[in-house]
Structures are given as structure tokens and as C-alpha cells.
C-alpha positions in Angstrom: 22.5 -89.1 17.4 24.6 -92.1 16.7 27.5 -92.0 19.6 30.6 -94.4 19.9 29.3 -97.2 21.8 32.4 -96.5 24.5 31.1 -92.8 24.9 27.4 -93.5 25.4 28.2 -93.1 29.6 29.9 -90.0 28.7 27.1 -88.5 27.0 24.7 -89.3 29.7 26.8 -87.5 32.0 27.0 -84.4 29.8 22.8 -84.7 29.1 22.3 -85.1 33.2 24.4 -81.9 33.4 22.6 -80.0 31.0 19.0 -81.0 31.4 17.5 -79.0 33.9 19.0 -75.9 32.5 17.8 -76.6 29.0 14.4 -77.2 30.3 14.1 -74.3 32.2 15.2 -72.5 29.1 12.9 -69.8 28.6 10.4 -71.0 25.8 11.2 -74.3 26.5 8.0 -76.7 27.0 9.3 -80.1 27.5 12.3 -82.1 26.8 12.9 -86.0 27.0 15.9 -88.0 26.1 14.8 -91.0 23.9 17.1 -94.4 23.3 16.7 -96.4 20.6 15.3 -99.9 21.0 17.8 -102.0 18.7 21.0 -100.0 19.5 21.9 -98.8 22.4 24.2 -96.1 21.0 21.4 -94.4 19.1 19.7 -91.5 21.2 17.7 -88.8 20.1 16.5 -85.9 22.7 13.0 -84.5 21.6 11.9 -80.8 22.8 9.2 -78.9 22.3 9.4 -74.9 22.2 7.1 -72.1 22.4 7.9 -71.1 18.9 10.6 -71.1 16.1 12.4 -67.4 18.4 12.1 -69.5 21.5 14.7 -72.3 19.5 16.3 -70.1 17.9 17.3 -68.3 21.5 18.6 -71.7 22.5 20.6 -72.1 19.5 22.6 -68.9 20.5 23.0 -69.3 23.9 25.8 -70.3 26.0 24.2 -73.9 27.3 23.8 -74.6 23.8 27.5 -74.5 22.7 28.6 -75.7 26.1 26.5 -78.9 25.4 26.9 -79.3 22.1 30.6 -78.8 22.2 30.7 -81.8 24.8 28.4 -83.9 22.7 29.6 -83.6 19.2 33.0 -84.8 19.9 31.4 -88.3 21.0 29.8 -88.8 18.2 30.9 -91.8 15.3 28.0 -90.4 12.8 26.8 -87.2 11.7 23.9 -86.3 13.8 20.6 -85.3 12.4 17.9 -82.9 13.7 14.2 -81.7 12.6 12.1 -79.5 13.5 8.1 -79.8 12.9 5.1 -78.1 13.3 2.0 -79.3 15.4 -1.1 -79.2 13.0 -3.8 -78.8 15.3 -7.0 -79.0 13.0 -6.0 -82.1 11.1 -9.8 -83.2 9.6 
């Protein structure tokens, strides 16, 4: 997520509000905010669910769209997001 350099406090603010709740999200297994080493501005929050339902929950729920609501509007760049599969019996 690419922010407007003059909004990145702002977004910390609305991650520090949100965190705890989105980690105690049911299906939720971890969750760290990353920053990127050569701009500042550049975040990107990795998570790790349960399972594709357990995401999918999130996606609908209220913390969601209060959080994303509060985060979109700081952004300068449209944001990007993946999701991936662990492979556990890579040979």
C-alpha cells in the first residue's frame, strides 16, 4: 500500500486501532505490519488465515470496512493484495 507520505502517521493510527481486533478475528493466525526499506510510505500488512472462509469472514465484516474505509482514502496509489497458498510437501 503506497500512502501519501503526509498520511503515513495517520495510517498508523488507524492500523494501531484496528490490530488487536483483526488479530483476534476468528480464523485469524497472525498478522504483522511490514514497511518498506527504501520508502517509507510503502507498507504492506501480511496475515495469515485458517483458510480461504476464515478471509472471506473478514472481508464481510464490520472491522473490515471500518478499516478499510479509514485506509483507502490515504492512499496516493492503487493498493495491491494476494493471497497464496502454503505448499507444505515442496520435494
Amino acid at each position: 500500500m503506497t500512502f501519501d507520505p503526509q498520511k503515513v502517521d495517520e495510517f498508523i493510527k488507524v492500523f494501531n486501532h484496528s490490530k488487536l481486533k483483526i488479530a483476534m478475528f476468528s480464523g485469524n493466525h497472525g498478522l504483522k505490519l511490514l514497511q518498506d526499506t527504501q520508502s517509507s510510505n510503502v507498507f504492506y500488512t501480511y496475515s495469515l488465515w485458517q483458510d480461504d472462509d476464515s478471509l472471506q469472514r473478514y472481508r464481510r465484516s464490520d472491522i473490515f470496512k471500518t478499516t478499510w474505509a479509514a485506509t483507502r482514502i490515504l492512499f496516493i496509489d492503487k493498493p495491491q493484495a494476494y493471497s497464496t497458498i502454503v505448499i507444505d510437501n515442496v520435494k
